[in-house]
N, C-alpha and C positions, 0 to 999 in steps of 0.2 A: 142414781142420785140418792145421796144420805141426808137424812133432816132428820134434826133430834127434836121429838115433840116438850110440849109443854111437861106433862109428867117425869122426862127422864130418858124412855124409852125412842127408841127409832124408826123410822120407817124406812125400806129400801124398796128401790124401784131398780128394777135387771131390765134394760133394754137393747137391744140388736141394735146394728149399724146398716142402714138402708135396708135392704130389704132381707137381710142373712138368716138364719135359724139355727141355732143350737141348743141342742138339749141335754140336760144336767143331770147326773145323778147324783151330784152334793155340793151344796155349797156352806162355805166357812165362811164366817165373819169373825176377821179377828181385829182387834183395838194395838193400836201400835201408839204408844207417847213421847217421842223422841224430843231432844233436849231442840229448841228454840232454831238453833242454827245448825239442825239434821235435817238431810230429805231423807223419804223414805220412797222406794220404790220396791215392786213384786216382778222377777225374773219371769222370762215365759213357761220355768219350770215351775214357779211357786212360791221361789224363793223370797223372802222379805227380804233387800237390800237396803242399807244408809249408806250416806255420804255425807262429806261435807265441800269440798270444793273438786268438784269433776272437770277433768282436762281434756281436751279432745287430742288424739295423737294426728299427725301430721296426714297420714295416710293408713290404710289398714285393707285387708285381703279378709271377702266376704269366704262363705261356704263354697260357691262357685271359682274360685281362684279370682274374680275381679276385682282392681284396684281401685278403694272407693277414695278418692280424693276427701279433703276434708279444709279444702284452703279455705273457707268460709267457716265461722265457728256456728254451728247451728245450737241450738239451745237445751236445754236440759230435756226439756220435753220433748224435741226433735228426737232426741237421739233414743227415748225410751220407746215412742213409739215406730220406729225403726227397729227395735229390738224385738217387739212384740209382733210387727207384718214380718217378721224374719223366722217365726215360729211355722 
């Protein structure tokens, strides 16, 4: 969680999901300011990614050769964090 204090400055909070542990040896914060009607999203390699209107293709073939249906359009953030459990 990001919260920019009163002064200017920020405070970050890095926390686990249920019960997991990982340990860092660096972390980066960087400031991204994309135009109004950009997203931005970070690749599971690191990558900073923008968009602006994201399509879902009909069907698509994960790592494992299965076919992942996609007759539902699942949401912008469905699909990021599918990409990131896919790491």
């Amino acid at each position: 969680m990001l919260a920019q204090k009163e002064d200017g400055s920020y405070s970050l909070l890095l926390s686990e999901f249920e019960n997991e542990h990982d340990f860092f040896d660096q972390v980066q914060f960087l400031a991204v300011d994309p135009s109004s009607n950009v997203n931005v999203a970070v690749s599971p390699y690191g990558e900073i990614l923008t968009y602006t209107n994201p399509f879902t293709p009909k069907s698509a073939i994960d790592d494992t050769e299965r076919t992942r249906s996609t007759s539902s359009t699942p949401s912008t953030e469905t699909i990021m964090k599918d990409m990131m459990e896919a790491t």
